[in-house]
C-alpha positions in Angstrom: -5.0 -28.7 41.8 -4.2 -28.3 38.0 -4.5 -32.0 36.5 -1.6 -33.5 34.7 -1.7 -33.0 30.9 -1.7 -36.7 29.5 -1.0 -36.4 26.0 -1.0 -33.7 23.3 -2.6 -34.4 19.7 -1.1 -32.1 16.3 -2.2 -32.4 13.0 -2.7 -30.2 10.3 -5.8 -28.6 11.6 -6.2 -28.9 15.3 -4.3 -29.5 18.7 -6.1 -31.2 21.2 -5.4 -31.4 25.3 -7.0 -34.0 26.8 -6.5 -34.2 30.6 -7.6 -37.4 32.6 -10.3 -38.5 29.6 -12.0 -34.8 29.6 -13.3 -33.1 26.5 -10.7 -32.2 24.3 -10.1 -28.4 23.3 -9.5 -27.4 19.9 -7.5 -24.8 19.0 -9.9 -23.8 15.8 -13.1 -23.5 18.4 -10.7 -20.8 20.3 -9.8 -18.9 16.8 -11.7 -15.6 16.1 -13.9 -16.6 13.2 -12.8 -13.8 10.8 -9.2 -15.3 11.2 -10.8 -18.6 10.6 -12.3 -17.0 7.1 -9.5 -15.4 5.8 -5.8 -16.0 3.7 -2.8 -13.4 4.0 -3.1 -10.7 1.3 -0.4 -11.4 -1.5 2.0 -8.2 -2.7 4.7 -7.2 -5.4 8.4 -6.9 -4.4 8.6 -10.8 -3.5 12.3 -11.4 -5.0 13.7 -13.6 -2.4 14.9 -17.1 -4.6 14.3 -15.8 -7.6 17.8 -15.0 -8.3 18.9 -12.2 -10.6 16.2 -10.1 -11.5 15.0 -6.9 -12.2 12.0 -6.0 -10.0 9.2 -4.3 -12.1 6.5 -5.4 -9.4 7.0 -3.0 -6.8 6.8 1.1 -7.9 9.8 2.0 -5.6 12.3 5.2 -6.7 14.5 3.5 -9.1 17.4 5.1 -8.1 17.4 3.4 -5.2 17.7 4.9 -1.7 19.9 7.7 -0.8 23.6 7.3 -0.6 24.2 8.7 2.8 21.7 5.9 3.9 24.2 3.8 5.2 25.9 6.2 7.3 22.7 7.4 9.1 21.8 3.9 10.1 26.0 3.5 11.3 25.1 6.6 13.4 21.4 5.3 15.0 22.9 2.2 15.4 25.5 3.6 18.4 21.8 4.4 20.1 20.3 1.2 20.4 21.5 0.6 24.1 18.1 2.4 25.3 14.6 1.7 24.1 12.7 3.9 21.4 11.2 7.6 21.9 7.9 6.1 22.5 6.8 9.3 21.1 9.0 9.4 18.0 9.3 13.5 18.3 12.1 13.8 16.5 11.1 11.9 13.1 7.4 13.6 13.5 9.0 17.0 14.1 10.7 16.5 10.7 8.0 15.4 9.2 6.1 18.5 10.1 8.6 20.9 8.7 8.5 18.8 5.6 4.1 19.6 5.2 3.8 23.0 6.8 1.7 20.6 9.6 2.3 20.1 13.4 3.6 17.1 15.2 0.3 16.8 16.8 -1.3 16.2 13.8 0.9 13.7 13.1 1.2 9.8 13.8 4.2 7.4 12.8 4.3 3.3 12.4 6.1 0.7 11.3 5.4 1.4 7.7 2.6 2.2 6.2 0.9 -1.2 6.2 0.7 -0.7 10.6 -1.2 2.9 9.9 -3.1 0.8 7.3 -4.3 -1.9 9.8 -4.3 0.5 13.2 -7.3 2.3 11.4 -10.0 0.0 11.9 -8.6 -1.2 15.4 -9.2 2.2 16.3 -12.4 3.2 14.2 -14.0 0.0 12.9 -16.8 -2.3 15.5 -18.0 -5.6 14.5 -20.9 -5.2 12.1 -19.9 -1.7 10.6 -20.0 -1.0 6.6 -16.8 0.2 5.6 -16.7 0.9 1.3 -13.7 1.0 -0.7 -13.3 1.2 -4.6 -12.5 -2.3 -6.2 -9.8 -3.0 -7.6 -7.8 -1.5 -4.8 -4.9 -2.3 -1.9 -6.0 -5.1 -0.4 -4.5 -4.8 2.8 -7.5 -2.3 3.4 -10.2 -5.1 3.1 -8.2 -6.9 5.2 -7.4 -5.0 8.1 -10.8 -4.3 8.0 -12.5 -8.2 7.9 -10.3 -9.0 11.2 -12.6 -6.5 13.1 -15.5 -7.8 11.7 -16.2 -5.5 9.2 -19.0 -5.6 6.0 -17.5 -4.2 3.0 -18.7 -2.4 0.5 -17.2 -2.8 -2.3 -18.2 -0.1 -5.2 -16.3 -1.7 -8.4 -14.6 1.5 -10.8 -16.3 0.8 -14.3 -13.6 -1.0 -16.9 -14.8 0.7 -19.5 -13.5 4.4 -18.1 -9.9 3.0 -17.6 -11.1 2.1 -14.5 -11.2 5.6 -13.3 -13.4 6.3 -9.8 -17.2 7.6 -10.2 -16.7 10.0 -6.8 -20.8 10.8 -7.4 -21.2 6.9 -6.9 -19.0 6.7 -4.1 -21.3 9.4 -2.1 -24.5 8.0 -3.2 -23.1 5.0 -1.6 -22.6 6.0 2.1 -25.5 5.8 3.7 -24.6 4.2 7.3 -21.0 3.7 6.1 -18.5 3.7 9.3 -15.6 4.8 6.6 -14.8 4.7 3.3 -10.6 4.2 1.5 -9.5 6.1 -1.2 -6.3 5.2 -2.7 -4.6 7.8 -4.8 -2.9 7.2 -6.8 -4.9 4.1 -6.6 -3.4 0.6 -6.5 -2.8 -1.3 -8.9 -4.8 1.0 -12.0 -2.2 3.9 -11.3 -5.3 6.7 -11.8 -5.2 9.7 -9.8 -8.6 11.5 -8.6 -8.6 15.0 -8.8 -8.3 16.9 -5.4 -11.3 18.5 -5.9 -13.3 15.4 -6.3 -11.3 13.9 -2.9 -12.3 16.9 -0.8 -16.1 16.9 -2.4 -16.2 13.3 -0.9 -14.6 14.5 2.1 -17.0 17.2 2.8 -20.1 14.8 2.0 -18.8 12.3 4.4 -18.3 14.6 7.0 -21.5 15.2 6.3 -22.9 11.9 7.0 -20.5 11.4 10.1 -17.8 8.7 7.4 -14.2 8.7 8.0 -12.2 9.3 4.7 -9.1 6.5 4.8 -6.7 8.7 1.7 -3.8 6.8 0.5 -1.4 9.0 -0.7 1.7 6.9 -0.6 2.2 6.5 -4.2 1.7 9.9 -4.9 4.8 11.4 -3.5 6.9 10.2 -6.9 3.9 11.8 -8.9 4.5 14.8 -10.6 0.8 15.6 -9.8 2.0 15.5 -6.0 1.7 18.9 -5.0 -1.6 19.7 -6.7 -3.6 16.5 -6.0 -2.2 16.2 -2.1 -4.7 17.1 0.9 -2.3 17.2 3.3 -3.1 20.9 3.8 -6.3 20.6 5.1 -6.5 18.3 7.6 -7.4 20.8 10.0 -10.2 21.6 8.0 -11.8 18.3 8.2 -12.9 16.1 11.0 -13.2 13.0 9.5 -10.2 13.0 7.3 -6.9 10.5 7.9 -4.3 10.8 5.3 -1.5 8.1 5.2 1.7 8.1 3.3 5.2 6.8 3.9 8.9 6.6 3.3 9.3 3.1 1.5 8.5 4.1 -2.3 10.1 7.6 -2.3 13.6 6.8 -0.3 13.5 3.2 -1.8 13.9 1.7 1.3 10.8 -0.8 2.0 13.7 -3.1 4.3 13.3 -0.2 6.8 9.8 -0.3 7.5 8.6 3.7 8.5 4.9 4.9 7.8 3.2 8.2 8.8 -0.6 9.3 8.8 -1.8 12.8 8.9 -5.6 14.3 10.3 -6.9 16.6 12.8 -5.2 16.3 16.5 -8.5 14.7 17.8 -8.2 11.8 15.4 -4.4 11.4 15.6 -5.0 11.1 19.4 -7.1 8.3 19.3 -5.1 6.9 16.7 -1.9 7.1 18.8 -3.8 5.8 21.7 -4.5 2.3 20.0 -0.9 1.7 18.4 1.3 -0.1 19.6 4.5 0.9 22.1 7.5 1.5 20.9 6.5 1.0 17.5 8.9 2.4 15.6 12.2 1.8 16.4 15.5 3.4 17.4 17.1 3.2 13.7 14.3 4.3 12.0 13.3 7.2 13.7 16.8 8.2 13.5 17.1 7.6 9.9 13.9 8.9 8.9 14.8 12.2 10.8 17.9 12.6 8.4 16.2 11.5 4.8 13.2 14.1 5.5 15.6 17.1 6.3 18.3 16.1 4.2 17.3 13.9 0.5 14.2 15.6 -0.8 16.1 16.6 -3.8 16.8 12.7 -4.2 12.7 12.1 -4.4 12.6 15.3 -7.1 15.5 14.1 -9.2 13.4 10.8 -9.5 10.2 12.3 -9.9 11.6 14.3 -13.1 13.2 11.4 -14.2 9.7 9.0 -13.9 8.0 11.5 -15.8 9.7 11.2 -18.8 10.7 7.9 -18.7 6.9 6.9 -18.1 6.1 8.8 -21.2 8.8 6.9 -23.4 7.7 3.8 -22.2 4.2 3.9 -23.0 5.4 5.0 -26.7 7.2 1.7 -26.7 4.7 -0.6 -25.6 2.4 0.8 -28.0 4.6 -0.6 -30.8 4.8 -4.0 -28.8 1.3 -4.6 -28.0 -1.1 -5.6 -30.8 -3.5 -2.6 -29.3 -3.2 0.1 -28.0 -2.1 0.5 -23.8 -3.8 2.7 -21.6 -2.0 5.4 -20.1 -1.0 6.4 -16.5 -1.5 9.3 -14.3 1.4 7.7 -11.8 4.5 5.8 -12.7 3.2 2.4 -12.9 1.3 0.6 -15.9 -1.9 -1.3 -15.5 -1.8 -3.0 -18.6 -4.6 -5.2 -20.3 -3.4 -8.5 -21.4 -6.6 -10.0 -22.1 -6.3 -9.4 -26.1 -3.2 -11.3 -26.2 -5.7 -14.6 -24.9 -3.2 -14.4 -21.5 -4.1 -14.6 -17.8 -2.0 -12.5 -15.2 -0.1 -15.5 -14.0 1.6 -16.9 -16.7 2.5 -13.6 -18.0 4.3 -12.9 -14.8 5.8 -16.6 -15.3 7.0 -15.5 -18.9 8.1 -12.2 -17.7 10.7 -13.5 -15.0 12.1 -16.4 -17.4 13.1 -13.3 -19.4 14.8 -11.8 -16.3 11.8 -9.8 -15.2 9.4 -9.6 -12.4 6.2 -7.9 -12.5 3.3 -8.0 -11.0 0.6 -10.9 -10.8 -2.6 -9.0 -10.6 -5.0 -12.0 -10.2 -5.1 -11.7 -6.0 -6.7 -8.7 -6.8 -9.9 -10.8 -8.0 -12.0 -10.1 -11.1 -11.6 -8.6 -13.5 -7.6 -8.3 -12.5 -6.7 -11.7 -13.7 -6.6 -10.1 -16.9 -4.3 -7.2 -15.9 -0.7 -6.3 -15.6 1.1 -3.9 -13.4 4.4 -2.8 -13.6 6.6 0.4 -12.7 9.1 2.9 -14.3 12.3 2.9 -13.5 15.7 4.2 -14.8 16.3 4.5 -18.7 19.0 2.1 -18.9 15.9 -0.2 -17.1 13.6 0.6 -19.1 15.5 -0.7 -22.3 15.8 -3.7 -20.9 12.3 -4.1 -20.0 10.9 -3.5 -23.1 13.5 -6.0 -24.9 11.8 -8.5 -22.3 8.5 -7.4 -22.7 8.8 -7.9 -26.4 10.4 -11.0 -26.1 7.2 -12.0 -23.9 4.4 -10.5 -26.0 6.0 -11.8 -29.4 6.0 -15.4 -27.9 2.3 -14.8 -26.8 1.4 -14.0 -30.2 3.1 -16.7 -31.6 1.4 -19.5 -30.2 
């Protein structure tokens, strides 16, 4: 017979249960250790309380999302009586008309960031080295640590922009369970060439590495369809590519990822995610805004590219030195000339009505960084009246 429980400790770090005098169990001792070792990975896009501001720390399509948006999620919504296609065959049957791909090579989530952390559940044991460019997307790192993971972290050299060295990447992969490439990468905005991607790919192969390739930032790049590698994930065994519907349709509130690789891979991969992950509305939806609003993504695209170009002019004449340019349609910008850490820029920026992006949680040498997006003209001009405003009081002190 179960004994009574006779009383029930809570404090800030522990619960105890003590029953009849016994030993008491702590809820820490029953915690996975890489849980125990870890805090939550910190992102752009928090506006919430922050009242009325424009949002420069998220690199979303600044038009916003579609306008029949609204009525494809009245129409889902008539459907939510009955659970989810487990299988989500409509969305991935769209999606495959979209890249020329089939739906078996195809898997879909809850946004990119359940793709993002399904990986290493599926591929990535206790112990294994998993290497990955810093500065980077954390959420990589992190899914990783919580399977027990070592990384490998191979730090892009400053001094090139912080541009990737692919040839040190390879040398680097010696007993390396997989290795993440973000490109464009997140948050330094440089693209690697595809050329270079597939070299690593090949090599990888070579030495039996998975190739983790972000591409989710480079659908609103007007490098898109020459950089992509979408088209050759049959050609590859080891190659997973990711990308997903939040920055190009604007809609990060409606949470819809999709990852691309050979049928093998995506078969394991759909074996280990979770049921009825994506639901009812979003499949629906996602269905309609891959068939029916890719001229909404291109009339952004056009419209980034110029304004990107106009931007970095400006902020040229604001900044005391010169600012690095992009290959996407965000800014990594060096404040560390201007005798500023990340933070209180950021805290300058949004008393002038903006929020960008604090680029210190992406640890050294980050705190001395930047990063915010393009958006719309009308936007822009009131960005750079801001970031003036911000930089002139900087050098003023």
């Amino acid at each position: 017979m179960a004994h009574p429980i006779d009383r029930l400790e809570i404090s800030s770090v522990s619960i105890t249960c003590s029953q009849n005098g016994g030993d008491g169990v702590y809820l820490e001792e029953n915690v996975r250790p890489q849980i125990m070792a870890m805090m939550r990975p910190k992102h752009g896009g928090d506006v919430w309380g922050k009242g009325n501001v424009l949002d420069y720390s998220s690199n979303v399509n600044p038009f916003g999302h579609p306008e029949r948006l609204n009525e494809y999620i009245e129409k889902a919504s008539k459907e939510l009586m009955n659970y989810p296609d487990d299988s989500s065959l409509a969305i991935k049957e769209a999606i495959a008309e979209r890249y020329a791909v089939d739906t078996s090579n195809i898997i879909v989530g809850a946004g990119s960031a359940e793709i993002i952390r399904l990986f290493p559940e599926v591929f990535v044991s206790p112990g294994d080295k998993v290497l990955m460019p810093h500065p980077t997307f954390s959420e990589y790192s992190f899914g990783c640590r919580l399977m027990g993971a070592r990384i490998i972290d191979v730090p892009l050299p400053e001094e090139n922009e912080f541009r990737p060295d692919i040839g040190s990447i390879i040398n680097s992969l010696d007993e390396v369970k997989a290795v993440y490439l973000c490109n464009p990468n997140n948050p330094t905005g440089k693209i690697v060439p595809r050329k270079d991607v597939l070299e690593l790919v090949s090599e990888a192969e070579r030495k039996h590495t998975i190739v983790f390739l972000d591409e989710t930032l480079l659908e609103l790049s007007k490098t898109d369809k020459d950089v992509s590698c979408v088209d050759t994930i049959d050609s590859y065994q080891n190659l997973f590519i990711i990308r997903s519907f939040t920055k190009s349709f604007a809609m990060p509130g409606l949470r819809i990822g999709y990852g691309f690789g050979n049928k093998e891979l995506i078969r394991y991969m759909d074996t280990g995610r979770l049921t009825w992950n994506l639901g009812t509305i979003e499949q629906r939806v996602g269905t309609m805004l891959m068939r029916n609003e890719q001229a909404h993504v291109k009339k952004a695209v056009d419209m980034l590219e110029s304004e990107k170009i106009r931007m970095h002019s400006e902020m040229n004449r604001i900044f005391p030195y010169a600012v690095p340019d992009t290959d996407s349609y965000f800014f990594f910008c060096p404040l560390y000339k201007l005798g500023v850490k990340s933070p209180e820029f950021r805290k300058v920026m949004l008393e002038n009505g903006i929020l960008v992006r604090d680029c210190s949680s992406f640890n050294s040498p980050c705190e001395n960084y930047s990063r915010f997006c393009v958006k719309t003209p009308a936007m822009n001009d009131i960005f750079l009246k801001s970031l003036k405003e911000t930089v002139d009081f900087f050098r003023g002190r």
